[in-house]
N, C-alpha and C positions, 0 to 999 in steps of 0.2 A: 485519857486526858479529861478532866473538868474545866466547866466555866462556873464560877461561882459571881453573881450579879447582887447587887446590892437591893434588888428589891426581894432578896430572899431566895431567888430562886436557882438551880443547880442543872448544871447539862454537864453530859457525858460523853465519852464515846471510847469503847473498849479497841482494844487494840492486841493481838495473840502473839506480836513482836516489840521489838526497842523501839522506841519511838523516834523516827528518823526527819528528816525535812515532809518525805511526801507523806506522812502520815498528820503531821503539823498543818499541811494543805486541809487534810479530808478531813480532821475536827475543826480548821474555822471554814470551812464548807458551812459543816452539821451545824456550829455554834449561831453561823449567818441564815440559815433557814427558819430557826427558830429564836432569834432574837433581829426583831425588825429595828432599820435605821440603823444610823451609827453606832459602829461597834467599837468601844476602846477597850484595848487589850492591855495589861500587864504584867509583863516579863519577865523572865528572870534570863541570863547571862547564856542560857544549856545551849550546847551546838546547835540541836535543830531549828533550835528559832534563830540563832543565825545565819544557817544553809542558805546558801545562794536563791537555792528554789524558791526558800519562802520568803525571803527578800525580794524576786521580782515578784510573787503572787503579789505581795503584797504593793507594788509599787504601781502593779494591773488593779487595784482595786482601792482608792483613796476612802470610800466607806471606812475604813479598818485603819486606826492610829492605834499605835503601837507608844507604850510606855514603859520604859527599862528601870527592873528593880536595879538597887547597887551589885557588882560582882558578888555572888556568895552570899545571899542574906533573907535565907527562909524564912528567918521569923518576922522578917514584915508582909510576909507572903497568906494572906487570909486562906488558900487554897491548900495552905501546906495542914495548915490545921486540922480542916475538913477532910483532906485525905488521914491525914493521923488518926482523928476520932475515928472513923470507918476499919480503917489497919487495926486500932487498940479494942474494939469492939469482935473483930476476928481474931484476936491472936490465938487461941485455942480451937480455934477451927482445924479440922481436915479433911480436907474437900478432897474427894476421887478423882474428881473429873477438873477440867478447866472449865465444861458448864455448871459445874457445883459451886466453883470458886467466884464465877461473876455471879451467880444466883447470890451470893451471899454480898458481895459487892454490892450489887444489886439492891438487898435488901438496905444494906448500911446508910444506902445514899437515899432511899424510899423514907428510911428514919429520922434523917437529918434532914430531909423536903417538910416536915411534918413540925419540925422545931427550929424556927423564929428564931426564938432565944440562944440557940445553941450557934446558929449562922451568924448574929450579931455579935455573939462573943467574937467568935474569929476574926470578926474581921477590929474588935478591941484589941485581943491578942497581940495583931499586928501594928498596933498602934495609928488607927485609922479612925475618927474619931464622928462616926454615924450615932447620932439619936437613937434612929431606928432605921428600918427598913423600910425603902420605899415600894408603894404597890405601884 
């Protein structure tokens, strides 16, 4: 799971299964440690973020508003992009290992931390209509 923020900057956090409710907890954990103050989240429709679990987490933690994309509609999803770029940047990869495959992951998201430009597109893509990035 990514959090991708508007002042440019990209969080993570791997996961070596499907991504279910309690996993949904432990990346807005990670995302709340390192992104201080209110957090607004935007969604998309996927089960886990409507699991009951993280429906109370989140009702235990008023820091954290939640904003629902339309059912089904990646392309206004600035996050879907950023995972893309990283995907199309691997596709000729073959990783032995599962720590080969985040190692490359890894780097994907290390290159797109590096380009500005590349993170403002996405979130144009999406038809979100930012200047620029705020620091």
């Amino acid at each position: 799971m990514i959090g991708l923020t508007i002042n440019g900057r990209i969080y993570k956090r791997h996961f070596l299964k499907s991504v279910g409710g309690a996993e949904v907890i432990v990346a807005l954990k990670h995302f709340g440690r390192h992104i201080p103050g209110l957090l607004l989240i935007v969604w998309d429709h996927s089960q886990p973020h409507r699991a009951k679990i993280v429906q109370d987490y989140l009702a235990a933690h008023p820091e954290i508003h939640v904003e629902w994309f339309p059912p089904y509609a990646p392309e206004l999803n600035p996050e879907e992009f950023c995972h893309g770029n990283v995907k199309e940047q691997m596709r000729n990869a073959i990783p032995d290992t599962v720590a080969e495959m985040r190692q490359q992951v890894d780097r994907g998201f290390a290159r797109l931390r590096k380009r500005p430009d590349l993170l403002l597109n996405f979130f144009h893509l999406a038809g979100l209509k930012l200047k620029q990035l705020w620091e």
